[in-house]
C-alpha positions in Angstrom: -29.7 11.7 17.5 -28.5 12.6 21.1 -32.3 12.4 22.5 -31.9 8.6 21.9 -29.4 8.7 25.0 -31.8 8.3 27.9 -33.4 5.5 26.3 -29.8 3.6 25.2 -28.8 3.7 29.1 -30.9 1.3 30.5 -30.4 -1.2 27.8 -27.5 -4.1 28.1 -24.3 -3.2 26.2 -25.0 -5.6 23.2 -28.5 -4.2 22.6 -27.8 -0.5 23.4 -25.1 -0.8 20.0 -27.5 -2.6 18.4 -30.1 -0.1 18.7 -27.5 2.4 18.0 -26.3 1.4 14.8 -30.0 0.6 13.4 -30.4 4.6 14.4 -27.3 5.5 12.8 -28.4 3.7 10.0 -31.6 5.6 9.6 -29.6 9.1 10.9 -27.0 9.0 7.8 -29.8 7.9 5.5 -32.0 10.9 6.0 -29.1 13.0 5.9 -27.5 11.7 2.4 -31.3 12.3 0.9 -31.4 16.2 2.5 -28.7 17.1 0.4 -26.7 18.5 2.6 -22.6 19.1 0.8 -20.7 17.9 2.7 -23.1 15.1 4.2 -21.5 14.8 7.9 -21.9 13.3 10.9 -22.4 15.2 14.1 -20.6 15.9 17.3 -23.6 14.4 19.7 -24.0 11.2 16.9 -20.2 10.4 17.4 -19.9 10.7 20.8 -22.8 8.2 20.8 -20.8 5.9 18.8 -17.9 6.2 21.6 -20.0 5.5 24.5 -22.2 2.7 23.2 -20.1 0.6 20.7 -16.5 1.8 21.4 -17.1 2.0 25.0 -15.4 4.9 26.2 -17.8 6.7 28.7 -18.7 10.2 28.3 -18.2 11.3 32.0 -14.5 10.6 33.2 -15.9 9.4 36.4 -18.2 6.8 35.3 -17.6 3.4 35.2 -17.0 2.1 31.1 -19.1 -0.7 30.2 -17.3 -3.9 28.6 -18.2 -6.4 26.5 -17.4 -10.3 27.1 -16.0 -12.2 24.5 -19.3 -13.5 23.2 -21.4 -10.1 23.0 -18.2 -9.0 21.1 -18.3 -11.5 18.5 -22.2 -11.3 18.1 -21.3 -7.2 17.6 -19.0 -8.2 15.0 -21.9 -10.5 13.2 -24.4 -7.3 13.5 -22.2 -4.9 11.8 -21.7 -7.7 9.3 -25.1 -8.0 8.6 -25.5 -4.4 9.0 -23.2 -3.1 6.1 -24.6 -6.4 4.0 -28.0 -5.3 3.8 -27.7 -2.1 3.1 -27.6 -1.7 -0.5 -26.6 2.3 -0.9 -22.8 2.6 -1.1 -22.7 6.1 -0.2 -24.4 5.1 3.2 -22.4 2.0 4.0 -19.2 4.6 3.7 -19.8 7.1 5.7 -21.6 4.8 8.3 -18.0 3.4 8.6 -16.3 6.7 9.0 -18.6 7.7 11.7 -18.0 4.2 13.6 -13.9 3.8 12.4 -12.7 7.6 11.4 -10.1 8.3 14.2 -10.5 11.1 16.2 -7.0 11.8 17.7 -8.4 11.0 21.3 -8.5 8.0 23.8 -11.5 6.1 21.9 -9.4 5.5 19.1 -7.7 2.7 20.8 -11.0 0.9 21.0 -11.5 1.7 17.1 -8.4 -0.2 16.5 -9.3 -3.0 18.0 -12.9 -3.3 16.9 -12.0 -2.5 13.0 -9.5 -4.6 12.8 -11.7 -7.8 14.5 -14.5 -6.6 12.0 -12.1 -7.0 8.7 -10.5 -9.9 9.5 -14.2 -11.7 10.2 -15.3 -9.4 6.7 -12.4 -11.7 5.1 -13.3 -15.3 6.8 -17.0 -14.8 5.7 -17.0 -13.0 2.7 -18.5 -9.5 3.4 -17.5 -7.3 0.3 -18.9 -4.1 1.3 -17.0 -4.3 4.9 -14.2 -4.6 2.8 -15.1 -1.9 0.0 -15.2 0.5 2.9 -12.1 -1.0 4.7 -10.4 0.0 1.6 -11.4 3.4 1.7 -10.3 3.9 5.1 -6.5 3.1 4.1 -6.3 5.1 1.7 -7.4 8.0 3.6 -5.9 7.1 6.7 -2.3 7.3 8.6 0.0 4.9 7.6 0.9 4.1 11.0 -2.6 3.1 11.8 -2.7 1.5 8.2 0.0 -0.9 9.1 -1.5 -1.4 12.1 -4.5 -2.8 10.8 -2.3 -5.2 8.3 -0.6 -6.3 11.1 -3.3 -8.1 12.6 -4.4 -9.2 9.1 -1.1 -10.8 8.9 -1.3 -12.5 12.2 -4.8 -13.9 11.7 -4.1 -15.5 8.4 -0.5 -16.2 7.8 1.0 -17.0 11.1 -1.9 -17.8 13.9 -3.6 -20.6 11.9 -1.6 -22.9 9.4 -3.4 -23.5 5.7 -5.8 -19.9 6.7 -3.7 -18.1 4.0 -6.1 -19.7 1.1 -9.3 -17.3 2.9 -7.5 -14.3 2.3 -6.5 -14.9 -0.9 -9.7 -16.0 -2.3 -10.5 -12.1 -1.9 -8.7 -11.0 -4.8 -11.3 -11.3 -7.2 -14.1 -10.0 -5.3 -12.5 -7.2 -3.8 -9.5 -5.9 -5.8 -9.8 -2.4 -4.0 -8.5 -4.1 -0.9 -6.1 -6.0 -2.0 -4.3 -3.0 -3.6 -4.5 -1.0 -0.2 -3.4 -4.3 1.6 -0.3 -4.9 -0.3 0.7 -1.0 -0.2 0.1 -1.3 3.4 2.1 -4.8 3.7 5.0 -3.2 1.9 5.1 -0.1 3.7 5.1 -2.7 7.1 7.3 -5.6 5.8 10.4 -2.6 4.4 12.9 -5.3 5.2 15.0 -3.7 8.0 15.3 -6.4 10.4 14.3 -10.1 10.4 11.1 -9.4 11.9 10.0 -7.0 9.5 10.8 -9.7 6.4 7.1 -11.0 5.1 5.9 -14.2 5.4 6.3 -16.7 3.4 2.6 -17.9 2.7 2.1 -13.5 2.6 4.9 -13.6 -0.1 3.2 -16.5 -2.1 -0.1 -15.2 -2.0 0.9 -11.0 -3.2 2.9 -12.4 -6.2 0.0 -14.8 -7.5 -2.2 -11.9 -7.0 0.2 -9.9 -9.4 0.5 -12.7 -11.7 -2.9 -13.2 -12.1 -3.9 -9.4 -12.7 -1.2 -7.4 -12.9 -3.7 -4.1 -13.1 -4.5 -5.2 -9.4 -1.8 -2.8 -8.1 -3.3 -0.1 -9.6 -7.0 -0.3 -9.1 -6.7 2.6 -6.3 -5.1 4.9 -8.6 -7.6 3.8 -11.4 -10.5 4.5 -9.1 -9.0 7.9 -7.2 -10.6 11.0 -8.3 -7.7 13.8 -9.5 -7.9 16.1 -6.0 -6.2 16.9 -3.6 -7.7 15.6 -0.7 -5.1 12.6 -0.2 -3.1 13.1 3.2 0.6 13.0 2.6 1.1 10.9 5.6 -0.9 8.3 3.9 0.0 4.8 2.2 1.4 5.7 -1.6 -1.5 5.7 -4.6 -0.3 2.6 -5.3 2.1 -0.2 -4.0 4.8 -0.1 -6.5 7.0 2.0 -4.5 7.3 -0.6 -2.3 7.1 -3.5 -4.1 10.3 -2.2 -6.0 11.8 -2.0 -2.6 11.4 -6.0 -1.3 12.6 -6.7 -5.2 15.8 -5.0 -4.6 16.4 -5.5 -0.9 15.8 -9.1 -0.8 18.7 -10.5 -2.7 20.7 -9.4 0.3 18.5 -9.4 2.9 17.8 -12.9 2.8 21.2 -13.6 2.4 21.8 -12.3 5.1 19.7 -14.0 7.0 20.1 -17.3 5.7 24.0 -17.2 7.1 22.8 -16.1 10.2 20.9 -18.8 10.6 17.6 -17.0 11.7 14.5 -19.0 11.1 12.0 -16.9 13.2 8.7 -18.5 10.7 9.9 -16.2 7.9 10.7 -16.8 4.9 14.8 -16.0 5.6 16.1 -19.4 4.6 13.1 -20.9 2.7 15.1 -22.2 -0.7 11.5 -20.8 -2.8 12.1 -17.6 -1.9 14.4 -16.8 -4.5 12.1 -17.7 -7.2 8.9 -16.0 -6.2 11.4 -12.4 -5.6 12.4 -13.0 -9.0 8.6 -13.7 -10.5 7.5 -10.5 -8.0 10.4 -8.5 -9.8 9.2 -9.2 -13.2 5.6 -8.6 -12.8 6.4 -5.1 -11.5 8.6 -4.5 -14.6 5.4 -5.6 -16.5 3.2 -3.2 -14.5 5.2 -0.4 -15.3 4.8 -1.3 -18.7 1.4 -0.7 -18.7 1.6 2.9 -17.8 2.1 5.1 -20.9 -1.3 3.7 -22.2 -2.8 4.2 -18.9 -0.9 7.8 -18.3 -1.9 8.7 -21.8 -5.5 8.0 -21.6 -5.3 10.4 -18.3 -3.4 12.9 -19.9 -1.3 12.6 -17.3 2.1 11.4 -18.7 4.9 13.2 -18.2 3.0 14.7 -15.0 2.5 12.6 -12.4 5.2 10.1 -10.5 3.8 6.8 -9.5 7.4 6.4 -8.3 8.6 9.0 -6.1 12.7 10.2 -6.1 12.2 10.4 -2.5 11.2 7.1 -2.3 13.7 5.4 -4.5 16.8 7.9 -2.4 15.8 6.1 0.2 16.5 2.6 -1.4 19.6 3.3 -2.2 20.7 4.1 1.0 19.4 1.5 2.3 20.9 -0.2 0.0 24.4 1.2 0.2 24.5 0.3 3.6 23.4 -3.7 3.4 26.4 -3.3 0.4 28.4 -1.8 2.6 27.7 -4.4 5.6 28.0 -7.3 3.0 30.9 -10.0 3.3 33.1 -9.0 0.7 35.0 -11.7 1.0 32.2 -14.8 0.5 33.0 -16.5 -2.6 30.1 -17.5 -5.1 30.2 -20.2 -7.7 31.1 -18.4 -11.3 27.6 -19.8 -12.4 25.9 -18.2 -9.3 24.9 -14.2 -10.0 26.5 -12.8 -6.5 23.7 -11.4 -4.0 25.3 -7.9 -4.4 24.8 -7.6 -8.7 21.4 -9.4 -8.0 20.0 -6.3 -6.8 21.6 -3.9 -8.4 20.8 -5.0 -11.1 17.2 -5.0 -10.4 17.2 -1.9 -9.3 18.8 -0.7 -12.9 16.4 -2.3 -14.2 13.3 -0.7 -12.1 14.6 3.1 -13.0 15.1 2.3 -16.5 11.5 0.5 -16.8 9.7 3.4 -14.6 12.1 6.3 -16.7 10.7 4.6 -20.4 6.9 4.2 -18.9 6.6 7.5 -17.3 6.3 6.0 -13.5 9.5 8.1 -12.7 9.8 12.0 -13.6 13.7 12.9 -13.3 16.5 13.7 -14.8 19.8 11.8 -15.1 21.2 14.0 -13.1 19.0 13.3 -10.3 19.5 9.8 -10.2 23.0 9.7 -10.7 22.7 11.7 -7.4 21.0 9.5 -5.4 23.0 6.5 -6.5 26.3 8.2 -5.7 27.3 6.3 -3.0 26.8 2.8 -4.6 29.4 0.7 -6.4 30.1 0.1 -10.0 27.6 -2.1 -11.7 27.4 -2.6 -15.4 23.5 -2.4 -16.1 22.8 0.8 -13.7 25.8 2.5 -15.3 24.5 2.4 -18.4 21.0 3.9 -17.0 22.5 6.8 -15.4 25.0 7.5 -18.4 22.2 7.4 -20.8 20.3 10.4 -22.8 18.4 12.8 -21.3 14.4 12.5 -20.3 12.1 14.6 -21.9 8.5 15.2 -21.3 6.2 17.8 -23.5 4.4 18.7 -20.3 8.0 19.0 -18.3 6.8 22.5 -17.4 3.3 21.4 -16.1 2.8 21.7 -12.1 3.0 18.6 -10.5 -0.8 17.3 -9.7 -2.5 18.1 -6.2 -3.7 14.0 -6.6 0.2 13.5 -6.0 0.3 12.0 -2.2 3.8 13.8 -2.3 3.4 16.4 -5.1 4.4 19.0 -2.5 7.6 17.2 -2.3 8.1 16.0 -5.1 7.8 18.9 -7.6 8.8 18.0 -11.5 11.7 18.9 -12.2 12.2 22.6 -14.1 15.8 21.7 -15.7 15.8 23.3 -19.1 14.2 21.3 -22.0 16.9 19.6 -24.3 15.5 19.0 -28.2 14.5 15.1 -28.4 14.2 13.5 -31.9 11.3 11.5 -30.9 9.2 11.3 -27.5 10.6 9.6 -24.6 8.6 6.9 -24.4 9.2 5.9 -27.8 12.7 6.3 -27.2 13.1 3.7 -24.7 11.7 0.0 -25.8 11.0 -0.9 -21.8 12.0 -5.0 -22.8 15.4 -3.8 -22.9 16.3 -5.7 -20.0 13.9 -8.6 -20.1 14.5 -10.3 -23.5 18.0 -10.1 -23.5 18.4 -7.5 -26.0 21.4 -5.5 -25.7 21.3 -1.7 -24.3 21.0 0.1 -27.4 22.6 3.3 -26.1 26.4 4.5 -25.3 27.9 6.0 -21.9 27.9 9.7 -22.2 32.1 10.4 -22.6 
């Protein structure tokens, strides 16, 4: 495609991309029929996407060509239409790696900014296959520039414009793909450090109805992965439960914490709703998780791959000791009021024991009893870390390549210790959600 330059110059900046992406269109076409393994895009074509749609000009001397606001928005309608029409999947994708894959130099600023204008006007109008592809950028992608991307998302739809929430939640049905990647890049953003990094309200309503509705939805992109080992290890998790876990047992304090503060920045710190919809959130995890040995079976993969990683979860509890530790011991609670600090222990006793029973966790007691060192005494997670040993049949198996982490996350190798019955028909994973008592005693 590079002898298309000299006739691209001349033309005005809106009809030199326009002309460009029709070529490009053709260009990946023809090479996706050749046959070629891998099918990929030229040097020459991507420095033609730089200089005519991204703007950044090929000689460092020359002057770069802008855009007004108008010509922008029609560019934005073009590649709308663009991906719409063309009906061959394989196309639309790597048509959007060519225009959004970043390159590690100065154009990928302008790929920032024109991706993330493109999916948040893919979301206001409907545009499925923008969104199909958007959703295989993130998970292939830096999380960094994943969050990015979210970022904006959130801005556009949950803070800029009151009542906007409703467009993107009406994409949940036509694009799950998406939606997985957005709330594992939402959860990876929103980790619930500070104040300003505490999701939304409407962003909170709208992730646990999506849950509710279809709890599979958090799982779609691990459904839909092919077992390799092409996923980057700097990229967002396989799927969003890692984080989710995290907002369930952070926010009990968090908020809290907030709320006495007295730090109403538009989140949700001192909204009284909260509560409830962290409690809903925390029980449709639980009942994800419980889907997983059927799932993991089916893949033959129980017993061998984490959906949770130990890493992940060591980090919790740190973060968790120190909110513990920074905690005002001395606030007194009503006796019929479950004290902010139990709350989330509790949940997350409840998260290792579900996760241990379904096979989302691969770890020994010893392991966890490691990472949980440093927090206080709390009845429920004592009786998870005192209680018997984990076994899988494929303990011994090498951790999968699919792992995002598997290279630092091995499975454990401690010796095998001779169950009477399987491990996930050991633990019933309703223990903690009906009430019935924990049928196992503390190791003496």
């Amino acid at each position: 495609m590079g002898d298309i330059r000299q006739s691209l110059l001349p033309r005005d900046v809106l009809s030199a991309a326009k002309e460009l992406l029709y070529h490009l269109d053709i260009y990946i076409s023809n090479l996706l029929q050749s046959g070629r393994q891998p099918p990929q895009v030229d040097t020459k074509t991507l420095d033609l996407v730089e200089e005519f749609i991204l703007h950044s000009p090929k000689d460092r001397n020359a002057t770069a060509r802008r855009m007004s606001a108008l010509q922008e928005l029609q560019l934005l309608e073009i590649m709308c239409s663009c991906f719409q029409e063309q009906s061959r999947d394989a196309v639309r994708q790597l048509m959007f790696s060519a225009l959004f894959n970043l390159q590690g130099n100065q154009a990928d600023e302008s790929r920032m900014g024109l991706l993330s204008k493109l999916v948040s006007m893919a979301i206001a109008v409907g545009r499925v296959p923008i969104l199909e592809c958007a959703a295989t950028w993130l998970q292939r992608t830096h999380r960094v520039y994943c969050v990015r991307l979210a970022q904006v998302l959130v801005d556009d739809y949950c803070s800029m414009l009151p009542g906007s929430v409703s467009t993107l939640q009406n994409i949940h049905s036509s694009s799950p793909r998406f939606c997985c990647q957005f709330i594992a890049a939402v959860t990876t953003l929103y980790d619930l450090t500070s104040e300003e990094l505490t999701p939304p309200l409407e962003l909170l309503q709208m992730i646990v109805s999506w849950i509710q509705e279809d709890p599979h939805l958090v799982l779609i992109s691990f459904l839909n992965t092919p077992l390799s080992g092409s996923q980057p290890i700097s990229s967002l998790d396989v799927t969003p439960l890692g984080g989710l876990v995290r907002w369930c047992v952070k926010a009990p304090l968090v908020y809290k914490r907030y709320k006495k503060q007295g730090l109403t920045n538009g989140n949700a710190g001192s909204d009284p709703q909260v509560a409830p919809l962290f409690s809903a959130l925390h029980l449709s995890v639980l009942q994800v998780l419980m889907l997983l040995p059927n799932i993991l079976n089916d893949k033959g993969l129980f017993g061998r791959l984490a959906l949770l990683q130990l890493e992940s979860l060591a980090s919790l509890t740190s973060d968790l000791s120190r909110l513990l530790d920074q905690a005002d011991k001395h606030i007194h609670t009503s006796p019929d009021v479950h004290p902010p600090s139990q709350l989330a222990l509790d949940r997350l006793a409840q998260a290792l024991q579900v996760a241990l029973a379904n096979g989302a966790l691969l770890c020994s007691r010893e392991d966890l009893r490691s990472i949980c060192s440093r927090l206080p005494h709390n009845n429920l997670l004592q009786l998870v870390l005192s209680g018997p040993v984990i076994y899988y049949n494929n303990i011994h198996t090498p951790p999968l390549a699919f792992s995002p982490h598997a290279s630092h996350s091995p499975i454990p190798s401690h010796p095998p210790h001779t169950p009477h019955t399987p491990s996930h028909a050991q633990f019933p994973a309703q223990t903690f959600m009906t009430g019935i008592p924990f049928p196992y005693r503390p190791a003496h």
